[in-house]
Structure formats: structure tokens, C-alpha cells
One Martini backbone bead per residue (centre of mass of N, CA, C, O) as a GRO file, in nm:
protein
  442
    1UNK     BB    1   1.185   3.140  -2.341
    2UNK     BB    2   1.027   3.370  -2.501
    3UNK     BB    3   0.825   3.180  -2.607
    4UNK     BB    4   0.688   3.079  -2.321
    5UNK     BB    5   0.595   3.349  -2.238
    6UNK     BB    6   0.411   3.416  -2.453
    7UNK     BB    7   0.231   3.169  -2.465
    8UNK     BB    8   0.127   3.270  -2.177
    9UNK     BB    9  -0.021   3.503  -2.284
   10UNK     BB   10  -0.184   3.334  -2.485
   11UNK     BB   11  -0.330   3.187  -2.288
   12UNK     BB   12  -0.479   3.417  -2.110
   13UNK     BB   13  -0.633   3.491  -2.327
   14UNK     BB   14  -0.790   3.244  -2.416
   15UNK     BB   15  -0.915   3.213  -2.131
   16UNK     BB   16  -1.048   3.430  -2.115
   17UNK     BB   17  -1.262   3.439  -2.342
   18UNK     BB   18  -1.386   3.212  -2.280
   19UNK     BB   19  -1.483   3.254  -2.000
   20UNK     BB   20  -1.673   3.541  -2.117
   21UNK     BB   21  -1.883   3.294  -2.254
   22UNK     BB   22  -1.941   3.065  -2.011
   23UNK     BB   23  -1.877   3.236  -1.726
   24UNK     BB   24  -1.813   3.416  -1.474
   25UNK     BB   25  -1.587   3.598  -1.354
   26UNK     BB   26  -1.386   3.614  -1.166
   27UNK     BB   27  -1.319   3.660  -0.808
   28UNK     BB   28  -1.099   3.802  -0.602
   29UNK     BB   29  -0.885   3.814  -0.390
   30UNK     BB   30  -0.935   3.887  -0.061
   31UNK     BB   31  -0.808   4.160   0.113
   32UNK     BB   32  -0.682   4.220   0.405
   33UNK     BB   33  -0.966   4.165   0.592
   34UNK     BB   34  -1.136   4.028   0.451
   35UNK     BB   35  -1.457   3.840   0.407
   36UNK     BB   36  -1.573   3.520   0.345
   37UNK     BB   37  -1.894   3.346   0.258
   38UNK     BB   38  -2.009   3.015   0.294
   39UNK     BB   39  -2.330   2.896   0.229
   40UNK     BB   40  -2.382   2.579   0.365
   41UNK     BB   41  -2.659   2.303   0.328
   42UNK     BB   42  -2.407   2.116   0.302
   43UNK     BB   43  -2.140   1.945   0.426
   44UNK     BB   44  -1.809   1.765   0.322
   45UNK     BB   45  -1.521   1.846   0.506
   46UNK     BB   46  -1.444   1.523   0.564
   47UNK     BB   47  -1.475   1.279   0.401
   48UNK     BB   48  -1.313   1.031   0.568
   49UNK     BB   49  -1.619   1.033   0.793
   50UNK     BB   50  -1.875   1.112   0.595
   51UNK     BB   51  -1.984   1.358   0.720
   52UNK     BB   52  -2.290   1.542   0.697
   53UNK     BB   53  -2.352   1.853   0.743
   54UNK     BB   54  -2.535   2.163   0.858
   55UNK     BB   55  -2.573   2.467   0.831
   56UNK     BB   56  -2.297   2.642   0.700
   57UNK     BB   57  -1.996   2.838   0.732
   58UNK     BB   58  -1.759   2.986   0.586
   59UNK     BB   59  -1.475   3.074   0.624
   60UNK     BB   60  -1.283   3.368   0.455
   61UNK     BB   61  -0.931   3.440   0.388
   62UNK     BB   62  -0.702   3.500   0.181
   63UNK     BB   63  -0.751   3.189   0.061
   64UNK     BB   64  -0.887   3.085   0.330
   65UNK     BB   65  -0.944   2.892   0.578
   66UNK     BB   66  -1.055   2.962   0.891
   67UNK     BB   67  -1.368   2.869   0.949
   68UNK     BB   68  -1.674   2.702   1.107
   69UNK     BB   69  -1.958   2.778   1.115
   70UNK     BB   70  -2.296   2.789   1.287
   71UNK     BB   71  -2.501   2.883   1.062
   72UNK     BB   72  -2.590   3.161   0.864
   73UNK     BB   73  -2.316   3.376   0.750
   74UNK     BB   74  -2.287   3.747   0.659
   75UNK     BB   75  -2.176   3.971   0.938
   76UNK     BB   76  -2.147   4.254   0.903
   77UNK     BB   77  -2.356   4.362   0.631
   78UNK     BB   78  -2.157   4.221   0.436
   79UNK     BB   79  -2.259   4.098   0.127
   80UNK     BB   80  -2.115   4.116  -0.058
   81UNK     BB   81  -1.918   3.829   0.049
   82UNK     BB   82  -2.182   3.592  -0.055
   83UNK     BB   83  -2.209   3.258  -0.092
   84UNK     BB   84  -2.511   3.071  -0.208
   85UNK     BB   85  -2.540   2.703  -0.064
   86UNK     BB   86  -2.835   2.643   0.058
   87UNK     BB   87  -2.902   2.399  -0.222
   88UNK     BB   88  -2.628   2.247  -0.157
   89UNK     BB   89  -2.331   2.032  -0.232
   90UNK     BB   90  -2.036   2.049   0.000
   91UNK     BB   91  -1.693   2.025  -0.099
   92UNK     BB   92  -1.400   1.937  -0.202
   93UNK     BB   93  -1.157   1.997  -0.439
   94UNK     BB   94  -1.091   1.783  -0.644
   95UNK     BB   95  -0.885   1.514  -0.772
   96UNK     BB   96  -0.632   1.440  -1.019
   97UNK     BB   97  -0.372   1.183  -1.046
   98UNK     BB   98  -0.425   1.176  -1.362
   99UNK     BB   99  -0.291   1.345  -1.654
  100UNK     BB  100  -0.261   1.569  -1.992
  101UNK     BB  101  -0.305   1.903  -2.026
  102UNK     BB  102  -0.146   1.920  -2.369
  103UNK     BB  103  -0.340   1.687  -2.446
  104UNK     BB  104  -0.600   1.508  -2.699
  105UNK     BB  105  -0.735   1.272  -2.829
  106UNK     BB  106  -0.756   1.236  -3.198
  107UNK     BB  107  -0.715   1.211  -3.517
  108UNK     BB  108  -0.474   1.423  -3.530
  109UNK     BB  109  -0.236   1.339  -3.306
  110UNK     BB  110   0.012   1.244  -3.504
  111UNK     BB  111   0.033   1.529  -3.639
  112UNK     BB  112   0.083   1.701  -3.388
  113UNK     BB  113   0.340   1.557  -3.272
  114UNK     BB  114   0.505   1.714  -3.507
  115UNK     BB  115   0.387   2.037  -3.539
  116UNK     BB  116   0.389   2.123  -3.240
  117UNK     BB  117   0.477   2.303  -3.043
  118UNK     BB  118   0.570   2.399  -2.707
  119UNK     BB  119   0.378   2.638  -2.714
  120UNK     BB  120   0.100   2.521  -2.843
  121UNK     BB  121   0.070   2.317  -2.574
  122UNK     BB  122   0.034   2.572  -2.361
  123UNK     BB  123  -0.212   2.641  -2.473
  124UNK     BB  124  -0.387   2.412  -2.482
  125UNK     BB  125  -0.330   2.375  -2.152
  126UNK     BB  126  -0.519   2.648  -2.056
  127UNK     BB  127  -0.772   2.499  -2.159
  128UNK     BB  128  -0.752   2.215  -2.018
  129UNK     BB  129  -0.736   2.353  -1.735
  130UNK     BB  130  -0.970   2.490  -1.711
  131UNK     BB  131  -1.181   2.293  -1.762
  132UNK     BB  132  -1.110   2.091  -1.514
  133UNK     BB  133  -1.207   2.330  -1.338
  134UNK     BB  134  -1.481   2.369  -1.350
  135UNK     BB  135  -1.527   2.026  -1.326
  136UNK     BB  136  -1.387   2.061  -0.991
  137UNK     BB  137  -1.046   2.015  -1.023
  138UNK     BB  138  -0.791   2.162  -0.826
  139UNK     BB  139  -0.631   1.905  -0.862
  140UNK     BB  140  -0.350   1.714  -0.997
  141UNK     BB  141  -0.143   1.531  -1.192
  142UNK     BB  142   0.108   1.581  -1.472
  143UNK     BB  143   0.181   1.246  -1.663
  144UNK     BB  144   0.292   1.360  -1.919
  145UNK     BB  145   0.523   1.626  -2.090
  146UNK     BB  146   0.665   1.837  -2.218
  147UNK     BB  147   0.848   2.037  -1.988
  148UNK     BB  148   0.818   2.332  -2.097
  149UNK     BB  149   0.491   2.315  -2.137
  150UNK     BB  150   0.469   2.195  -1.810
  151UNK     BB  151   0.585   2.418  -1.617
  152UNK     BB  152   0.469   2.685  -1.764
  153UNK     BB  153   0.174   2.566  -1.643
  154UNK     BB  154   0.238   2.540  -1.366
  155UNK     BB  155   0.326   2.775  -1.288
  156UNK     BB  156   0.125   3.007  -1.414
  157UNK     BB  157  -0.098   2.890  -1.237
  158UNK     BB  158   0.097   2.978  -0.938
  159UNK     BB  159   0.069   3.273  -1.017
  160UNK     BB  160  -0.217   3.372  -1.152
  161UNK     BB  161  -0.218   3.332  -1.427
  162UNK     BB  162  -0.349   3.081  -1.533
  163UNK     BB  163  -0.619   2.920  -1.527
  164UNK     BB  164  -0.656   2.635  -1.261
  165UNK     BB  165  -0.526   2.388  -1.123
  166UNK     BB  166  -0.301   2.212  -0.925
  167UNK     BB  167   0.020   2.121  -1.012
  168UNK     BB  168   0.150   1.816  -1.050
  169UNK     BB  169   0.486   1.727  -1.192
  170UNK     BB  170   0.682   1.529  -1.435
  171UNK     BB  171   0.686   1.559  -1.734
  172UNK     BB  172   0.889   1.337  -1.878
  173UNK     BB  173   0.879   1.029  -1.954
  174UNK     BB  174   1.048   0.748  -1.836
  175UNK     BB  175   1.225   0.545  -2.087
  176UNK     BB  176   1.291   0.325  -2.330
  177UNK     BB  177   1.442   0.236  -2.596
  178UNK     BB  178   1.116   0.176  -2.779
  179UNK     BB  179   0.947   0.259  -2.583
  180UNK     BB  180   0.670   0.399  -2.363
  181UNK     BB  181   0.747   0.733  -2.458
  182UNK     BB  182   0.879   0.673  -2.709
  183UNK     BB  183   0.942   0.723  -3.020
  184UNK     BB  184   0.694   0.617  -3.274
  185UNK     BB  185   0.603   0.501  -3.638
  186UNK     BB  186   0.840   0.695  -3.747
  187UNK     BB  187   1.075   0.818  -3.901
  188UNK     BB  188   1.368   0.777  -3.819
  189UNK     BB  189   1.445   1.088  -3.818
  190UNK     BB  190   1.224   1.180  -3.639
  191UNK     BB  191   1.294   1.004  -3.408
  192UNK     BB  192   1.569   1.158  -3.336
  193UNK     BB  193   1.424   1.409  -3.259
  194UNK     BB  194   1.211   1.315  -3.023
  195UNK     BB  195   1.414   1.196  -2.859
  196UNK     BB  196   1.499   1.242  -2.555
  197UNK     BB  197   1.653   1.252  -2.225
  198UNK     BB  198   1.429   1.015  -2.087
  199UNK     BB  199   1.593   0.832  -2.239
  200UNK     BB  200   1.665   0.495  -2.133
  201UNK     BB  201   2.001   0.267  -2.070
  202UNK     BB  202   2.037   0.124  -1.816
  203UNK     BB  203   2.112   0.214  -1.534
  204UNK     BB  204   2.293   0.476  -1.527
  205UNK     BB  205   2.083   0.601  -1.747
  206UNK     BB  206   1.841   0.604  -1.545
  207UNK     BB  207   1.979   0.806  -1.366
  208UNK     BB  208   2.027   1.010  -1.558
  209UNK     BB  209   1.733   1.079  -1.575
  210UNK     BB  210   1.592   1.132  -1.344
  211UNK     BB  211   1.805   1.384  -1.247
  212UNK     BB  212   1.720   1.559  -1.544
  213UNK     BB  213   1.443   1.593  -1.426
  214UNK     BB  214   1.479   1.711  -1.170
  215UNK     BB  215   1.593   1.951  -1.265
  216UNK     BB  216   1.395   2.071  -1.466
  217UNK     BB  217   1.105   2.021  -1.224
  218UNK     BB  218   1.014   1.795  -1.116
  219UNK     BB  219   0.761   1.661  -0.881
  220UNK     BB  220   0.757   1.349  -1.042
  221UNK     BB  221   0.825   1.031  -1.138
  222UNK     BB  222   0.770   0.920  -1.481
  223UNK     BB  223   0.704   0.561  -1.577
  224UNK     BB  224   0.758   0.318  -1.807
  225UNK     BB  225   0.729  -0.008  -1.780
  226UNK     BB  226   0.565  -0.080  -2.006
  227UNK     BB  227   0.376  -0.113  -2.208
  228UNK     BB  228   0.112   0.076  -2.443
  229UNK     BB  229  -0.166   0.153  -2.606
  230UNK     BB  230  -0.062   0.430  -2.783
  231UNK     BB  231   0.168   0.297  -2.888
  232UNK     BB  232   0.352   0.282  -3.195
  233UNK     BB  233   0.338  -0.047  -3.174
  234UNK     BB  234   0.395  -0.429  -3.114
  235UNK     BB  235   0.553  -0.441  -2.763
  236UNK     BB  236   0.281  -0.463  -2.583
  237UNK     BB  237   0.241  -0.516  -2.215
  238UNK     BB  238   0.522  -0.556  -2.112
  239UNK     BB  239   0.786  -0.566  -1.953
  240UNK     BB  240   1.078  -0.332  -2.001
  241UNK     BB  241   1.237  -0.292  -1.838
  242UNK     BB  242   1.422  -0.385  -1.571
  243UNK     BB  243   1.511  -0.429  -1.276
  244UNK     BB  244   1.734  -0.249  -1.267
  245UNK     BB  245   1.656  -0.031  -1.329
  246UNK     BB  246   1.421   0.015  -1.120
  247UNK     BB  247   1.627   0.010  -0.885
  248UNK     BB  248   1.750   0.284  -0.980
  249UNK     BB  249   1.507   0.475  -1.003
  250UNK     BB  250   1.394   0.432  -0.669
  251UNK     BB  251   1.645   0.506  -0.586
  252UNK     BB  252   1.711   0.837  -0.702
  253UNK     BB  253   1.467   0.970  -0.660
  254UNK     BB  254   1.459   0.919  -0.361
  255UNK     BB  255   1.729   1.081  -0.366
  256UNK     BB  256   1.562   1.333  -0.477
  257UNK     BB  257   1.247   1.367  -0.310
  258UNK     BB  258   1.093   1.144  -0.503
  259UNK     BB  259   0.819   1.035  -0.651
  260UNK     BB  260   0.716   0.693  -0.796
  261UNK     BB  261   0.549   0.637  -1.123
  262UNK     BB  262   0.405   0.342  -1.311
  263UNK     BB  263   0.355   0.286  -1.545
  264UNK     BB  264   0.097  -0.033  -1.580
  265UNK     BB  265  -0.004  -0.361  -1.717
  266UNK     BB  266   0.180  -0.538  -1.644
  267UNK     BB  267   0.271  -0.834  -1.416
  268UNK     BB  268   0.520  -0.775  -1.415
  269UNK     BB  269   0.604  -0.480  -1.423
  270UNK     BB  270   0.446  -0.415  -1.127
  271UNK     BB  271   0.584  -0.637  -0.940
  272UNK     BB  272   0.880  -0.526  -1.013
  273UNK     BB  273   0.796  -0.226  -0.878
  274UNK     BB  274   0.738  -0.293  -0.612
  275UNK     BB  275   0.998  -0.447  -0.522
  276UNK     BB  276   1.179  -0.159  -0.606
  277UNK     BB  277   0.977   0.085  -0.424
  278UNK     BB  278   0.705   0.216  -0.538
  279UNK     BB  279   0.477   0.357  -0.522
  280UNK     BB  280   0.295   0.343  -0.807
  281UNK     BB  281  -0.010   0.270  -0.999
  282UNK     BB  282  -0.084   0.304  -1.344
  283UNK     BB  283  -0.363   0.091  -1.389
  284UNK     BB  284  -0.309  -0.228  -1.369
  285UNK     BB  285  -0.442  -0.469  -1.572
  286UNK     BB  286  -0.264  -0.732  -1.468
  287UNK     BB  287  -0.315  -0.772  -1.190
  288UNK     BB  288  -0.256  -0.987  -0.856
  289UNK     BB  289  -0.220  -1.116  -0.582
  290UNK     BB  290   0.103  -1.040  -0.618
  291UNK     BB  291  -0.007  -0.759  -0.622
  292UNK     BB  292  -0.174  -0.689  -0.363
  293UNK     BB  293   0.039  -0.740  -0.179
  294UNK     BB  294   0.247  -0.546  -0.257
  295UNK     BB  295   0.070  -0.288  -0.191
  296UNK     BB  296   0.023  -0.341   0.119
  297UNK     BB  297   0.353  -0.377   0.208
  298UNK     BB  298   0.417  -0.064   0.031
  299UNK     BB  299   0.191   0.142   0.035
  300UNK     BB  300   0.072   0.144  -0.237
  301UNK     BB  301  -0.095   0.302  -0.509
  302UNK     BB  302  -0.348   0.287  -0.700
  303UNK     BB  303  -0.440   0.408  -1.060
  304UNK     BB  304  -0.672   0.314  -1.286
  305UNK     BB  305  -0.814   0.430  -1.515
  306UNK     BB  306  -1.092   0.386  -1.637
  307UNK     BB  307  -1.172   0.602  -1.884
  308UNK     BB  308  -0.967   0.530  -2.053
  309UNK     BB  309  -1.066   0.234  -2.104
  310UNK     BB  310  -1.334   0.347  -2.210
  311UNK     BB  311  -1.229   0.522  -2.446
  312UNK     BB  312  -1.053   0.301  -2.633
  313UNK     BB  313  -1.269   0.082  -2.673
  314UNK     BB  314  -1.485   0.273  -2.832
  315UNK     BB  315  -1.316   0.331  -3.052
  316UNK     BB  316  -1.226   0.105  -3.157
  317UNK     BB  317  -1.536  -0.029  -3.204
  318UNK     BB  318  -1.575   0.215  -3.373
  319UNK     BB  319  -1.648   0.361  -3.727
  320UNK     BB  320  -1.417   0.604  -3.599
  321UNK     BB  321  -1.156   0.493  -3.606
  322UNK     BB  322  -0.813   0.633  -3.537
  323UNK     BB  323  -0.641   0.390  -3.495
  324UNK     BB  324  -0.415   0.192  -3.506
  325UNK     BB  325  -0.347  -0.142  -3.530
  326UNK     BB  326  -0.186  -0.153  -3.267
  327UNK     BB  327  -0.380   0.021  -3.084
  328UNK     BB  328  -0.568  -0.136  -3.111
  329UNK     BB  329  -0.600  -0.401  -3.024
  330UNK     BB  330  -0.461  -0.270  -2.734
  331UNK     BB  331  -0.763  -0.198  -2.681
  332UNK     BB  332  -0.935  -0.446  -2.698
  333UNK     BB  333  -0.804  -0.547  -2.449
  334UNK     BB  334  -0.789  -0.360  -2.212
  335UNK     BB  335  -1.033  -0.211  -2.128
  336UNK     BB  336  -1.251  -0.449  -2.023
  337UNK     BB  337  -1.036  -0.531  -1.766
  338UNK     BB  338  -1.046  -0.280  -1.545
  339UNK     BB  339  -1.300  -0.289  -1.371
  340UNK     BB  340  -1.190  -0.587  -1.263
  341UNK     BB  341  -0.900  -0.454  -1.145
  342UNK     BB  342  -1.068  -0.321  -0.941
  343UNK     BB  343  -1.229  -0.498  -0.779
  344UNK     BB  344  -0.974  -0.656  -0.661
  345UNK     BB  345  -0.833  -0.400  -0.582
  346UNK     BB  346  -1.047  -0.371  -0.328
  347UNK     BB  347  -1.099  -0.588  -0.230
  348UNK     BB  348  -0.774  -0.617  -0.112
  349UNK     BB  349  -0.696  -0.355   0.003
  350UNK     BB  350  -0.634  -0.101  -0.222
  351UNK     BB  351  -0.502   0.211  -0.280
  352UNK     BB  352  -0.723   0.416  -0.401
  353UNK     BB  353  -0.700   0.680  -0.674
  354UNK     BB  354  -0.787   0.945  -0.861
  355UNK     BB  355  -0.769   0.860  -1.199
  356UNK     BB  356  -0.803   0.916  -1.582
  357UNK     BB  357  -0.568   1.017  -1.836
  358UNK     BB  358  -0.664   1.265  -1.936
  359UNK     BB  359  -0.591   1.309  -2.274
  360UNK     BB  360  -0.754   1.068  -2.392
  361UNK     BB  361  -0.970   1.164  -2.290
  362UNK     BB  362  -1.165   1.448  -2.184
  363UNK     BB  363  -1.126   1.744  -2.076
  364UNK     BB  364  -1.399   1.757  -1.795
  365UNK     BB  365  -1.477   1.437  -1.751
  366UNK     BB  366  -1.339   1.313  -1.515
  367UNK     BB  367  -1.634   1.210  -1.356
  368UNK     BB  368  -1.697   0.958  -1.507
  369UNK     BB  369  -1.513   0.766  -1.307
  370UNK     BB  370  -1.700   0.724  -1.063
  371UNK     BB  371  -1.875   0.521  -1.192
  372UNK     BB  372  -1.700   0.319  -1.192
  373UNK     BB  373  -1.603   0.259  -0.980
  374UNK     BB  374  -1.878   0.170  -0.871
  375UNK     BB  375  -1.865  -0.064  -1.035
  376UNK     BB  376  -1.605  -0.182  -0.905
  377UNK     BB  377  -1.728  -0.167  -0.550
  378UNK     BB  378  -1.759   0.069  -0.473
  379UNK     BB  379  -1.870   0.364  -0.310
  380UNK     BB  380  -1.953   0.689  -0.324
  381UNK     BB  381  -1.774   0.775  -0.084
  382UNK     BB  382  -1.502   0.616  -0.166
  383UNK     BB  383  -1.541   0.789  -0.461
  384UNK     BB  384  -1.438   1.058  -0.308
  385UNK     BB  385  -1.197   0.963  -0.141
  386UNK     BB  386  -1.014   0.888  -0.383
  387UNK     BB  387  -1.030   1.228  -0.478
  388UNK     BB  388  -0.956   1.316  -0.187
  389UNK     BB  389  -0.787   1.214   0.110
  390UNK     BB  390  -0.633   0.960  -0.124
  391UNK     BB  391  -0.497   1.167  -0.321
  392UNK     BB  392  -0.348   1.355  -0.141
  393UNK     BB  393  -0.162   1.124   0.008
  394UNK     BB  394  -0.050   1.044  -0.275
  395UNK     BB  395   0.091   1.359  -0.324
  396UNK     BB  396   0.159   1.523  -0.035
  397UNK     BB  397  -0.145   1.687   0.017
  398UNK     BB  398  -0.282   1.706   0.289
  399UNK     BB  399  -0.236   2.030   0.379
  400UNK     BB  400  -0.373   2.155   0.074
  401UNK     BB  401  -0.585   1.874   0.045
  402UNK     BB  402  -0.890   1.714   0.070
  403UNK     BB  403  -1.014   1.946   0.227
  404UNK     BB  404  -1.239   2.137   0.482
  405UNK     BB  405  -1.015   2.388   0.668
  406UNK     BB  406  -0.861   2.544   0.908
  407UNK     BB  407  -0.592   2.645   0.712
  408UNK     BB  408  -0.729   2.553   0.407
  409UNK     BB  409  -0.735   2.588   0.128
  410UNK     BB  410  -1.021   2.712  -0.093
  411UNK     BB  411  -1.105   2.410  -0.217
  412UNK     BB  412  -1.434   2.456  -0.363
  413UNK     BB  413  -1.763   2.257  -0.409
  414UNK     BB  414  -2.083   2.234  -0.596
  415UNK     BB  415  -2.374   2.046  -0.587
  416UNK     BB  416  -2.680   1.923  -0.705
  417UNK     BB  417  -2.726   1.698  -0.469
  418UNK     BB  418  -2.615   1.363  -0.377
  419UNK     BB  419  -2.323   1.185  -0.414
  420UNK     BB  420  -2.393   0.980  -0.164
  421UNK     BB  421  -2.619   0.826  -0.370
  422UNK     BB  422  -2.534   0.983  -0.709
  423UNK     BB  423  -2.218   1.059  -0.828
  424UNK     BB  424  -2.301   1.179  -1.110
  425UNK     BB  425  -2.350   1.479  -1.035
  426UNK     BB  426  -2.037   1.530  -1.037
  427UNK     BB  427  -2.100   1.599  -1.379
  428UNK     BB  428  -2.245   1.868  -1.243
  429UNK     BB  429  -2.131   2.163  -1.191
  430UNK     BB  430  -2.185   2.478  -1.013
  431UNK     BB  431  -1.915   2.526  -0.797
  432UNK     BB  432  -1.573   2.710  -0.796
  433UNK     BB  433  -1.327   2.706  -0.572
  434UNK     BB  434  -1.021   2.846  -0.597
  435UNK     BB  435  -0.789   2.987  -0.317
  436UNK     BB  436  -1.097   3.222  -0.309
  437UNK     BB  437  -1.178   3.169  -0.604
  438UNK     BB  438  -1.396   3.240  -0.829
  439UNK     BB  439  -1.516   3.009  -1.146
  440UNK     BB  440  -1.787   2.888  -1.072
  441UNK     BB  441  -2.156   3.028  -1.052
  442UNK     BB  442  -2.450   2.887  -1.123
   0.00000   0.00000   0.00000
């Protein structure tokens, strides 16, 4: 663990340089009895309402909001702690529920996953959580990253040593032997070394993986139901588990306190982890009616992750293509029909949540995901609620985010501009603040 404590250490270095090249550096936590005033031209403080406030003020104190007051206050003559966003239009902190904070797909991926440490991932892991932060995303959810180096850049961002949004991980996700998930394309010795414990065959053994991953930290199961685009394999798209795997992992999960969510793109797949009792699906391309019912008869949420389709298709048909020939082949089918698998999954009444799978795509670009939503049917406001009030609902944390209420942590974000005009406004962010933390004040 002591490489882990280093890498910690140089992450918050690496983060900080970064910092105080990029944007002005935070603001410390206002000390009890301190209060911040956020003056707000624009307020939409709960989404699910749609209603968008005016001239208003937000009370901060300790990192939380206290209240909202109306017309602009700046206190007993105490401008130190006003922030003017009296010609902004002010919301929640934006919520990705599908990340992979520790990597980033690009042309040296498959060698990288080779020679870098857990060490390695954590620092880049800060770098990528920041970028993150900055682009207006306070909550993540990081599902699919070495247990190492993903727990302790969730804890160390948890501690306040590290700049990030707020994380909620799964660590390694659980797949069968030769499934997506687990280490594929490579020489049979580097295979037995990187396989690792979430990896498991037949039921009793996938109870055993999901357990493992419970202990070592996990705040959520994530499983590999189906096949994947970037996994070096020509194993298809379709259903990897079995039923009976499915229905032992969806099981042992829930009696461990834990939500389950299931990579998946094949409609066998999809529609046999929702009869398992999954909570939800994360991309869903080849879903259908009766994978429909079943997120409707389920609660279960849809999370679409178009920008990842969106940018594997890109690189595939690009002269600069990087991947595999088999991830090529599987991205020139996925990615296009993505779009399409969410405009029927939105006609069909499907509680979609907002994630793009970034580390796939760029992290930072995150808000580019809104914009498809848009093509697939959403409204921009919609396309705002599937980010703060119906992500939060989806991972738990509905007292803790997408809203700005007396009583919840000051997660607020700023852009120039009317988002529910315009979504695309979202990808040029003004002002972050996390916890009550300034960290981008343009």
C-alpha cells in the first residue's frame, strides 16, 4: 500500500501543477460561521420542476447550502465571500454515471495496459478526475478500473487530497473467463497474470467474485453481461453469462447492500440480466420491446452512453483507426445504431440516466453526450434531468446530488447562456464549485 500512498501523493502534485496553469486555484472551505453568497441571474435549483428562478441568492456556509434567498446578497458588507453570477445561468452539478476515471483509450492503450502500474493509473486517474471537475461534473460513477488504483483515488478525492467530482466505483468489473472484462489478445503467460479475482465461472464462483469485490470496496457491482467492443476478442455481442450466473450475481449483490449494473449490448443479454432482477444497463444497443417491459416492469434505468458509440465509430472509419481488427469490425456495428436504441428506449417511457463511458472518449468531453441525447428524442431539459435529478435517483444519492436545496452540498455550476434553449452550451463550462469549493471561475 505504500506505492499507493506515493502515487497519492504525486497525483495531488501532478493535480495541483495542472491547476494552477489551467484556472485559478480553489477556495478553501469557509470555516464555521463563514458564509458564501453565490449571486444567481438564472437558477434552475431543481430540475425535475423544469422552473427556472431569477435573481437569487444561494447561501453557503460549511459546504452546504443553508438557504436561498431573493434578489442579490452579499451579507453585512462582507463582499470577501461573494461569487457574481448575477449573468449566468446557474444548476446543479452535472452527474456522469458511467466513467472510467484511470484510463483513456488511445493509439497506445493495449501497451499501456501492459506496462503501467496501479501506481501509474492513480496518477492519471487525478489528472483525468480533475479534467472531469473542471468540465462541471461533480459525481461520477467510475465502473470498470483496477480495485488499487480506483478506490484510492475515490477515497483521496473523499479526503480532500485530491481535486475531483465525488465517486462512486465498482473497482474490477465481474465477467466470465474470455469475456469482456477479462484480459484478452495477449500471450496465454500475460493472460494468467492479469486475470484477475473478478474473473468467474458458474454460479457459486460468480458469488464468490462479487463477495470479493464487496470486500476489497466496491460501492457497486459492475458485470460484463454480454460481449464488448474493445475487448480483443471476436466473441460476438452477446449474452457471456449464463441465467443461472446472472440470477446468483443479482442475488448475492443485493444481499450485500450493493446496486447491480450490467454492461450490455446483446438483447439476449440485456433482457436475461433485467429478469435476474438488475438494476440497470449500461449502453443496451440491440434492446427491444420486450427488453422495454422489462425496465419499465423493473425500475431498471437505461444509462446509453452515446458518446462512447459516437467515438469508436469515428476512430473505426477514421485513416488514423487504432483499433483491433476485431474491435474495429465491433465498433463499425455499435456505434451507429446507439442513437436509435435510445430514441425507442425514451418513446417507450425507459428512465434514462446520464453516462458516456468516458475513457473511451475524452474525459472532460463528457457534456458532448447531451447533445446526442437531444438527437435521440430527449428535450434539452430532459437531457439535463437524465444528468442531475434521474442520475442521482439511479445511484443512490438523491440527498446528496442533482439538486441545489438548504441542506445539500453545494454542487453548483455556471455556464453563459440557457441550457434548456441550447444543451450544447453545457460542453463550455464557466464556474464549478464542489462542496462548497471553488474550482473554476472563469
Amino acid at each position: 500500500m505504500k506505492s499507493f500512498a506515493l502515487a497519492l501523493v504525486a497525483s495531488l502534485a501532478v493535480a495541483g501543477a495542472s491547476q494552477a496553469q489551467q484556472s485559478p486555484p480553489s477556495q478553501a472551505i469557509p470555516q464555521a460561521g463563514e458564509t458564501v453568497f453565490v449571486q444567481a441571474g438564472r437558477l434552475l435549483a431543481d430540475p425535475e420542476t423544469g422552473v427556472v428562478l431569477r435573481d437569487k441568492t444561494l447561501v453557503i456556509v460549511g459546504g452546504r447550502v443553508t438557504e436561498i434567498r431573493d434578489g442579490f446578497v452579499s451579507g453585512d458588507g462582507g463582499e470577501g465571500n461573494v461569487v457574481d453570477l448575477r449573468q449566468h445561468f446557474v444548476l446543479p452539478g452535472l452527474i456522469d454515471s458511467h466513467v472510467h476515471l484511470t484510463s483513456q483509450q488511445n493509439p497506445n492503450a493495449r501497451l499501456m495496459g501492459v506496462t503501467e502500474s496501479e501506481a501509474d493509473r492513480a496518477i492519471l486517474g487525478a489528472q483525468y478526475a480533475r479534467r472531469t471537475l473542471m468540465a462541471g461534473f461533480t459525481t461520477v460513477a467510475d465502473l470498470g478500473g483496477s480495485n488499487n488504483a480506483v478506490f484510492a483515488l475515490r477515497d483521496g478525492i473523499a479526503a480532500g487530497q485530491v481535486p475531483g467530482p465525488r465517486v462512486i466505483a465498482s473497482g474490477s468489473s465481474v465477467s466470465i473467463h474470455g469475456g469482456h472484462g477479462d484480459v484478452n489478445g495477449y500471450s496465454e503467460e500475460i493472460m494468467h497474470l492479469f486475470s484477475g479475482e473478478s474473473i468467474c465461472s458458474g454460479p457459486e464462483d460468480c458469488m464468490r467474485a462479487v463477495r470479493t469485490q464487496v470486500r476489497a470496496g466496491a460501492d457497486v457491482i459492475k458485470i460484463t453481461a454480454t460481449g464488448g467492443v474493445l475487448s480483443n476478442t471476436a466473441a460476438g455481442l452477446a449474452q457471456q453469462f449464463t441465467d443461472a450466473e446472472l440470477a446468483a450475481i443479482v442475488e448475492v449483490g443485493h444481499r450485500m447492500g450493493r446496486r447491480v449494473t450490467a454492461h450490455a449490448h446483446g438483447v439476449d443479454g440485456i433482457n436475461a440480466f433485467l429478469r435476474a432482477g438488475g438494476d440497470s444497463i449500461e449502453h443496451g444497443t440491440y434492446l427491444d420491446d420486450a427488453s422495454i417491459r422489462l425496465f419499465r416492469d423493473n425500475d431498471a434505468y437505461l444509462v446509453p452512453t452515446l458518446l462512447a458509440g459516437d467515438f469508436v465509430a469515428r476512430i473505426a472509419s477514421s485513416p488514423g483507426n487504432f483499433f483491433t481488427p476485431a474491435q474495429t469490425a465491433k465498433a463499425l456495428e455499435v456505434g451507429p445504431k446507439m442513437v436509435d436504441m435510445a430514441a425507442r428506449a425514451h418513446a417507450g417511457g425507459v428512465r434514462i440516466a446520464f453516462g458516456t463511458d468516458s475513457g473511451v472518449s475524452a474525459h472532460g468531453d463528457n457534456a458532448q453526450e447531451f447533445a446526442l441525447l437531444v438527437r435521440a428524442g430527449m428535450t434539452p431539459l430532459e437531457a439535463v434531468q437524465s444528468a442531475t435529478v434521474v442520475a442521482a435517483e439511479h445511484l443512490g444519492l438523491s440527498n446528496e446530488a442533482g439538486r441545489i436545496a438548504p441542506g445539500m452540498p453545494a454542487d453548483i455550476i455556471a455556464v453563459d447562456g440557457d441550457p434548456l434553449a441550447d444543451v450544447t452550451v453545457l460542453e463550455d463550462m464557466d464556474f464549478v464549485m464542489r462542496g462548497g469549493v471553488v474550482h473554476r471561475n472563469d
